[in-house]
N, C-alpha and C positions, 0 to 999 in steps of 0.2 A: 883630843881637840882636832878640827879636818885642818888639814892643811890648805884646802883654795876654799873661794865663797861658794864657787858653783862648776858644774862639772858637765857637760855636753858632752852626753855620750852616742853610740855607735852610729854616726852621720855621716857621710860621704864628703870628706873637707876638701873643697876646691879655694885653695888659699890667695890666690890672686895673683903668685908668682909667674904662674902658667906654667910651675912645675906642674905634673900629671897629679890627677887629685888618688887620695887616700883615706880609707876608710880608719881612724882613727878617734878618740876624746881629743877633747878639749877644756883644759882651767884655767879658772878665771881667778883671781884674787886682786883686789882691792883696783878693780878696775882695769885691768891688762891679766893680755894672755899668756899664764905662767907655766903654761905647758902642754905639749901635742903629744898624743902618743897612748897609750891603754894604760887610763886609770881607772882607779878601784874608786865604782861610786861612795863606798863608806869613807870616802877619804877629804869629800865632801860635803858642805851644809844646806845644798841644796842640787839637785840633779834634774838636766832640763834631756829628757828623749827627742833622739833626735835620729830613731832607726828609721831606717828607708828616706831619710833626710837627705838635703844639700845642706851643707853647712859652709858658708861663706863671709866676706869681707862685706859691711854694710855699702851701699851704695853711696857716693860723692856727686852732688849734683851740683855742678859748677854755675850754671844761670839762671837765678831763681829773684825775683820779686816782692820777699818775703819781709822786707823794711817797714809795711805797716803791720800783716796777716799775724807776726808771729805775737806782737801784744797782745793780741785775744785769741789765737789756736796754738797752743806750745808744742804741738806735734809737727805744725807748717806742714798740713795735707794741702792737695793728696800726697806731697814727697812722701811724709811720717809711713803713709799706708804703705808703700808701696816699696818699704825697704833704704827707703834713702835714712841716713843716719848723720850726717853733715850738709849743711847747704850753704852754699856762699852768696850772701846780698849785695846789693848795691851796683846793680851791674847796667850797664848803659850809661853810666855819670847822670846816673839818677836816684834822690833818695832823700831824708831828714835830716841831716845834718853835715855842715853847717848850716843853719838857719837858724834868724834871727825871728824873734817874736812879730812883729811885723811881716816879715815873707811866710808865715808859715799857711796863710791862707792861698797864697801863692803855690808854695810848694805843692799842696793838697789838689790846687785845681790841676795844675802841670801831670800831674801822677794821674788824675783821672781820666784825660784825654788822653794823655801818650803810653800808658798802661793798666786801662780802662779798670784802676782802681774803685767801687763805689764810694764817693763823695763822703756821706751820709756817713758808711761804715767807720772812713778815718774820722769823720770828725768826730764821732764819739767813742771811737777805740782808742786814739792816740794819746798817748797822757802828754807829752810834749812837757814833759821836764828835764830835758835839756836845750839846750844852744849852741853848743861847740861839739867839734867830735870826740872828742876824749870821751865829754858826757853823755855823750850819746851810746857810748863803748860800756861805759859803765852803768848806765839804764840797763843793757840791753844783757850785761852779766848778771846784775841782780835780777832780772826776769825769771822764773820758773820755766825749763823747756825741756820738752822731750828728745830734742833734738839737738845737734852742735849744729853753732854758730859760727861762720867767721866774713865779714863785711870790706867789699872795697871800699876806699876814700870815694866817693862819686863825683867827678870834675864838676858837673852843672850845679851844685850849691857853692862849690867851691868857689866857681868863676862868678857867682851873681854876689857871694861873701866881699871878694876883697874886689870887683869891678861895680856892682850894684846892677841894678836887673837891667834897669835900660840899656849899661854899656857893653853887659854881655848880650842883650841880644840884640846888639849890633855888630858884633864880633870887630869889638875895636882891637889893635895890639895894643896887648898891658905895657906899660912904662915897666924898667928894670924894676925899679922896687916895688912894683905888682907879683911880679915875676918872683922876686926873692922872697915876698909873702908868700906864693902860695907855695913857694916849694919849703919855706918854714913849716907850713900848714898841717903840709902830707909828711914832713921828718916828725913834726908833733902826734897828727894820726898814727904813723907806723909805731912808733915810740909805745903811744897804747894799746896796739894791737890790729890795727888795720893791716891788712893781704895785701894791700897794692889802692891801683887806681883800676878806674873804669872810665868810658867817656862812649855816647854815642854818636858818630861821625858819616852824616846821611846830606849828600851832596845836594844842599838846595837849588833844586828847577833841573834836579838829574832825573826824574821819575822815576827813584829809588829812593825818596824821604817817605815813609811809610809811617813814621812815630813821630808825630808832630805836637807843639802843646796845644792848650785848652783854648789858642784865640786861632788856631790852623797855622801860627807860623813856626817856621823850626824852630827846635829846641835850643839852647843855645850852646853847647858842647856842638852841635852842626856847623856854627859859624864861630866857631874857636880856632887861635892861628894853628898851624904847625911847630909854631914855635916853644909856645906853650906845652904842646904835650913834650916834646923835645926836654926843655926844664922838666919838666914831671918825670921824664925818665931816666934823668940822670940822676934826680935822688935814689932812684934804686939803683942804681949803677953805685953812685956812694954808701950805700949800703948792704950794697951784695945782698937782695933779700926781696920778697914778693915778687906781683905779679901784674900785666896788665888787660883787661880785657878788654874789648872795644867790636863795637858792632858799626863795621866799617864797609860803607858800599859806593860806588860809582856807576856811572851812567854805562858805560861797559862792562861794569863786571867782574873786572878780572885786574882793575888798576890797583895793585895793592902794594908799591911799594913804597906807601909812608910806616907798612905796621913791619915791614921788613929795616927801615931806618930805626924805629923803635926798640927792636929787638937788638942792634948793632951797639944803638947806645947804652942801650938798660943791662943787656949780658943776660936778659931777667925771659922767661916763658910769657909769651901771648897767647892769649885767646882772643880768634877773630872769631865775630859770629857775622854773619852762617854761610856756612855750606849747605847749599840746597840743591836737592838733586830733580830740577823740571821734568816733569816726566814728560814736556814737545819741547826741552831745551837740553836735552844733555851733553852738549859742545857746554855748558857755563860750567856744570860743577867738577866735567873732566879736566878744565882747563883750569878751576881750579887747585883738585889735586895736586898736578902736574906744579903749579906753583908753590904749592907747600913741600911739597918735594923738593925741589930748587933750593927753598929755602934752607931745609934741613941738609941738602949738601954744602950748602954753604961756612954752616955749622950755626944755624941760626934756630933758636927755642919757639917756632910759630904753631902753633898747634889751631886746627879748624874747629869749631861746635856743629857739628850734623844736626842735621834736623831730620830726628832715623824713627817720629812717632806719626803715624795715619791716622790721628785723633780727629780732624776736620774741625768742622766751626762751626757753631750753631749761633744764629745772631739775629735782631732785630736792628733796623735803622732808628731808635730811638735811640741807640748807643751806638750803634756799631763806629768802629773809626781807624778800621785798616785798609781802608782805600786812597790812605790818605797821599801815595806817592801821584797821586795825579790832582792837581790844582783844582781842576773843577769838581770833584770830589770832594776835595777835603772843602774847598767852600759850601758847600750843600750839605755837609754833613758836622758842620758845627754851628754850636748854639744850642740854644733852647729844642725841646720836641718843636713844638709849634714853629718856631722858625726854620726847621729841620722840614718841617713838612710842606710850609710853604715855597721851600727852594726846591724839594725836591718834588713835586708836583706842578712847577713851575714849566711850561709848554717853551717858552723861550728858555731855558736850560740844555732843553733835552739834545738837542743836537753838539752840543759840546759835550754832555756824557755818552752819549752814544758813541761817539769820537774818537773818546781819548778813557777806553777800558780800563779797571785796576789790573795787575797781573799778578802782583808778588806770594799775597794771602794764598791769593784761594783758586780752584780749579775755572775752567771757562762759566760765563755767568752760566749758559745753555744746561750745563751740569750741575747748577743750583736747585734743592727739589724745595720747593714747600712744605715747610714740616707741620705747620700751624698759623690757622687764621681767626678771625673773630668775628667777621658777618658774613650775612647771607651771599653777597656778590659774589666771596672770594674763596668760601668754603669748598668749593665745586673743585678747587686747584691741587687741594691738602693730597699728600704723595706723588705730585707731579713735579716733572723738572721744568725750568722755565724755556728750555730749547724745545719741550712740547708743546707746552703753552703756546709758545708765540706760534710754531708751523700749523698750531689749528688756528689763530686767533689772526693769523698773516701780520702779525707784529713784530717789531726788531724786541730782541730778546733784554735788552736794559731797558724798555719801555713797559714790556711785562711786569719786569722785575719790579719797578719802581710802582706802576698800578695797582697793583699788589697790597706793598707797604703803604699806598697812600691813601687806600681804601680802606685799611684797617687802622688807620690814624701811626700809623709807623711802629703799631703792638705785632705784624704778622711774622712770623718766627717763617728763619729759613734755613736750610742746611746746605752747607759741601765739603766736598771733600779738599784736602792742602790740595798745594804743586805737585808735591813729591809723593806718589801712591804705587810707583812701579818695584817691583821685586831686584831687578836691574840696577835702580839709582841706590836703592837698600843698598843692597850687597856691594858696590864700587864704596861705598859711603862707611862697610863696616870692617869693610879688608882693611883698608887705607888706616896703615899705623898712626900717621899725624891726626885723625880726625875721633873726636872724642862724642859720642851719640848722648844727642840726650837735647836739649834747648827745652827743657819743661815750661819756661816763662812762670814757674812755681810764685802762684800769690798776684800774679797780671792777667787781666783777659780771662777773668776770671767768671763770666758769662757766659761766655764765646768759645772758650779751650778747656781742653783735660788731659793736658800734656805733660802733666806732672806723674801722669802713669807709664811715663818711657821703659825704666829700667822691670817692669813686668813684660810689659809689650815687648822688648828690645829681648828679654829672655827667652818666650813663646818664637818672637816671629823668626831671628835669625841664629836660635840653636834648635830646639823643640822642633818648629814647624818647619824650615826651609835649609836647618843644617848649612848655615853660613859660616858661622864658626863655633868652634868646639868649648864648650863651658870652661875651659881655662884660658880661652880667648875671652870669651864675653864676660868673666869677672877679671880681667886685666881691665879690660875694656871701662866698664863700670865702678872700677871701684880706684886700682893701683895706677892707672893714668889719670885720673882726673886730680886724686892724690897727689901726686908728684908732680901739675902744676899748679895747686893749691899753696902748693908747700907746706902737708903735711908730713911730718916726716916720721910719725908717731901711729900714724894708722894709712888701713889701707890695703893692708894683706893681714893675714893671718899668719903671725910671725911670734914667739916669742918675747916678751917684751912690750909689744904694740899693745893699743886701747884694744879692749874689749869692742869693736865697734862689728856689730855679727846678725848674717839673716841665717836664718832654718827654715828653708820652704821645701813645700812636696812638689818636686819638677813636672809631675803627672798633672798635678792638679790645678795650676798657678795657671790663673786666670785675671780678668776683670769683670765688674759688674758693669751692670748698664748704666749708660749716661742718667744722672737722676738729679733733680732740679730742689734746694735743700733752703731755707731760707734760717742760715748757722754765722753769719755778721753782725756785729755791732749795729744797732738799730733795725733791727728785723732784714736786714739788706740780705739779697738772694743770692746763690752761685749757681753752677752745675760742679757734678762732681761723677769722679767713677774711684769706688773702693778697689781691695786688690784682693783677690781668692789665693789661700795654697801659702800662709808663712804663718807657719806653728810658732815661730817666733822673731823677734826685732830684739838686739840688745846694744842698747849705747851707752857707753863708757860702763860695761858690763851687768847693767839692769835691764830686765825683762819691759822695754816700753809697749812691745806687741805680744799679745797670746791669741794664737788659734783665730788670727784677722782682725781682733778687739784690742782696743786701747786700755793699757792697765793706770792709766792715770800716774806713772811715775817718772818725776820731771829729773832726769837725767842727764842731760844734755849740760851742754856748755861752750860758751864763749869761746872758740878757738882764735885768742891774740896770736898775733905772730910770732911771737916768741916763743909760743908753747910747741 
């Protein structure tokens, strides 16, 4: 009889310790790794080759959007593709539940403006058989997945639960016994298995709300007290346990000591997002380092989310809706197409967009190329940037841009590049031990990004291609830090004991495909997508989910409550 299920042999184990990697087997039995070291394939019921391999700790993608995707994709691509083996939802104090049968048409629009979920998709994916979060937890166990799961409590249902929509977005202060609700709420959540909280906190009229709802006004985690997340962190502080994220910005930049109070009170690891490295502003993300550091001498658990992928945007203005940190934007660009188009063709507008530029998304508009149009007018553009356009056309370059879109009824497809494109901001972004690479937005913006290919890209561009750091950095990086402020404490490395949770890729060959446009949603709805080249294999909780790039359809994954 074998003694393990399966046997992973002669691969190059880079375990995630950032001990120096070793050529070594690998068994598997009954879902964990029950031993490293040179075994005897016969000793085994199944043997996966793994020469001239990497064999590694599966990928942990901490900020991922995956609260409607994963009920109809149990792989939650692209992460599945691309080696992620865990992903944590709920993130920005956005999500399904709590919600009440009444809000839930609510919820669905809120999600499609501020994380350009399709409409259409949820509303025929979602089975919306619960109400509470507990049920939600346990929906979301019985599911079929390829992948592990583990979900923050999401403050913005929370607060419209026990305030009601109006009162939260008015960011009234809760009375004490609102207060003692919700923090009931999230002991009840964590109890079944919720990580933590999440909330996203975007200073209205700081021209850093970027993620706005479905009518352009912020979200209501935006205008939520301090006070309130205060209570929220001290249930974990009472429970010694999870985590908090929180995508927390100001008009400077750099004002970040509420998520530093958060950390004092909770005892608990944060995740701020983002670190972004401007490639014409690098005084912001050095000055934020510099403050994560501060923190961690202080003995304080802040950890950054980099934003360390060059995936760009590809977007039309019939959706588009990340320019929303500047007011006259986001008025222009919500609503109906038609009313989308009348604003934004509107001659009395233009001097107020021309005015007041987006900046956060995306590169200079000038830098925007035209990737695709639909009539005669504007065909003549296709592969050009709009900063040429206008220097032949003697037009301001947001005048272009929008004649463009408005000539093509708001269908003309455009592209650019992020902020963050320089080798320079990479590398300060992937040294820096506090800051964890990756922000995939896995399951949001799901037209527009393919950032869910980080942990390939992050492989190629700063070990492979540019030698930033050494493949036992970059699966610390990837795998054993994101881990450990997950509160996994079961997987993560490749350790005796731990889940089976394991990539096998060819380091030569580990690639991406090209961006490709797939219509794979709930009611024929479209994405873009980029596959991953070079992983012979994906195994979670010790099943083969990936072979040789292809999905084997076996749903192994699981529910990671907190407790587990």
């Amino acid at each position: 009889m074998a003694r393990y299920d399966t046997v992973i042999t002669g691969g190059m184990v880079v375990d995630g310790t950032r001990m120096p990697r070793r050529r070594c087997d690998v068994a598997i039995t009954n879902g964990r790794i029950a031993k490293l070291g040179h075994i005897k394939p016969a000793d085994a019921t199944r043997v996966l080759d793994a020469d001239g391999m990497i064999v590694a700790p599966g990928f942990v993608d901490l900020h991922t959007h995956y609260d409607a995707q994963v009920f109809w994709d149990p792989y939650c691509t692209l992460s599945g593709w691309h080696g992620v083996t865990s992903v944590v939802i709920g993130n920005c104090g956005f999500g399904f539940a709590p919600v009440r049968p009444d809000d839930r048409e609510r919820a669905m629009r809120s999600m499609t403006r501020v994380e350009a979920i399709p409409y259409n998709a949820m509303k025929a994916g979602l089975p919306w058989d619960w109400i509470t979060f507990p049920e939600f937890l346990d929906c979301l166990d019985r599911l079929p997945k390829s992948i592990n799961v583990r979900p923050f409590m999401p403050v913005g249902p929370l607060l419209v639960w026990v305030l009601g929509a109006e009162r939260a977005k008015a960011g009234v202060m809760p009375s004490e016994a609102e207060h003692t609700e919700m923090r009931r709420l999230l002991h009840e959540a964590m109890d079944h298995g919720a990580g933590g909280w999440s909330a996203q906190r975007l200073e209205p009229g700081s021209g850093v709300e970027v993620q706005r709802d479905f009518d352009g006004t912020p979200m209501v985690s935006d205008v939520m007290r301090d006070e309130t997340c205060i209570h929220l962190a001290e249930v974990l502080a009472e429970r010694n346990e999870g985590f908090i994220q929180m995508t927390l910005a100001k008009s400077d930049g750099t004002t970040l000591d509420h998520l530093a109070t958060l950390a004092e009170v909770s005892g608990r690891p944060i995740l701020w997002n983002v670190v972004l490295a401007f490639d014409n502003a690098p005084h912001v993300h050095l000055g934020q380092l510099a403050w994560l550091r501060g923190c961690h001498e202080r003995g304080l658990p802040v950890y950054g989310q980099g934003v360390t992928t060059d995936a760009g945007f590809t977007f039309s203005f019939d959706e588009w809706n990340l320019f929303d940190e500047m007011q006259c934007w986001a008025e222009a660009t919500t609503g109906t197409v038609a009313e989308r188009l009348q604003k934004l063709s509107d001659p009395a507008r233009r001097p107020d967009l021309r005015a007041n530029r987006p900046w956060i998304a995306l590169s200079a508009i000038e830098n925007i190329v035209v990737a695709e149009t639909f009539c005669d007018e504007t065909k003549q553009y296709v592969n050009e940037t709009i900063g040429d356009i206008a220097e032949q056309l003697g037009k301001d370059p947001v005048d272009v841009l929008l004649d463009i879109a408005c000539a093509d009824g708001l269908k003309a497809t455009f592209f650019s590049l992020p902020a963050n494109t320089t080798l320079a901001g990479f590398r300060d972004l992937m040294l820096d031990p506090y800051v964890i690479p990756g922000v995939s937005d896995g399951g949001a913006h799901t037209r527009f990004l393919t950032a869910g290919r980080y942990p390939t890209e992050t492989i190629i561009r700063a070990t492979r291609d540019n030698n930033v750091l050494s493949l036992e950095d970059v699966h610390w990086k990837l795998s054993t830090l994101p881990a450990y402020c997950a509160g996994f404490t079961d997987r993560g490395t490749l350790e005796e004991g731990k889940a089976a949770d394991i990539v096998v890729y060819d380091f030569d060959r580990l690639a991406m495909t090209p961006v490709e446009k797939v219509h794979d949603f709930p009611a024929n709805e479209w994405r873009r997508i980029q596959r991953a080249i070079g992983y012979r294999y994906v195994l979670v909780n010790g099943e083969v989910t990936i072979e040789n790039d292809k999905q084997t359809g076996v749903a192994a994954g699981r529910l990671l409550r907190s407790s587990c």
